[in-house]
N, C-alpha and C positions, 0 to 999 in steps of 0.2 A: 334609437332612430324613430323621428314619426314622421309616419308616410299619410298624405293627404287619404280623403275616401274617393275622391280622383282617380290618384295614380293604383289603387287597389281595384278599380273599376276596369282602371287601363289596363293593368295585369291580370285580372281575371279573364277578360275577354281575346286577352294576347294567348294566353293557356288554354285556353278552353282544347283546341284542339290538342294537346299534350295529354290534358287530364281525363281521367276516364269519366263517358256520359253519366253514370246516377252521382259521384263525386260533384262532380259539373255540374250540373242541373243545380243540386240542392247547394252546391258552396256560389254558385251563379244569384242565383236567386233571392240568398242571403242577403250579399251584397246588394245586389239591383234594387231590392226593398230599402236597403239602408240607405244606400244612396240616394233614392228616391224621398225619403223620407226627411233627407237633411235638408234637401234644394227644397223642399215645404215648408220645413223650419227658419230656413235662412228666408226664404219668402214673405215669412209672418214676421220677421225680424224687420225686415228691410220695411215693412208695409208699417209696422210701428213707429220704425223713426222716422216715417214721411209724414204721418199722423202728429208726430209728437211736435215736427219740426214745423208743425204751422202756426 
């Protein structure tokens, strides 16, 4: 089963309150960096093929 880094985003933030704070924080954070990191990637992707597509 593959789960977007979306819906991992949506479930960690839905949890948080469940899971305990130093868990949280660092498995939070994890994520929020990756996540961050992809929507940059796809950024430079997208920014490629508006470049490419002139």
């Amino acid at each position: 089963m593959r789960v977007s880094l979306q819906e991992v985003v949506l479930m960690v933030r839905r949890n948080r309150r469940t899971m305990g704070p130093e868990l949280n924080s660092m498995y939070g954070c994890a994520v929020e960096a990756r996540f961050a990191e992809d929507q940059q990637r796809q950024r430079k992707v997208d920014l490629l093929n508006v470049e490419g597509s002139t």
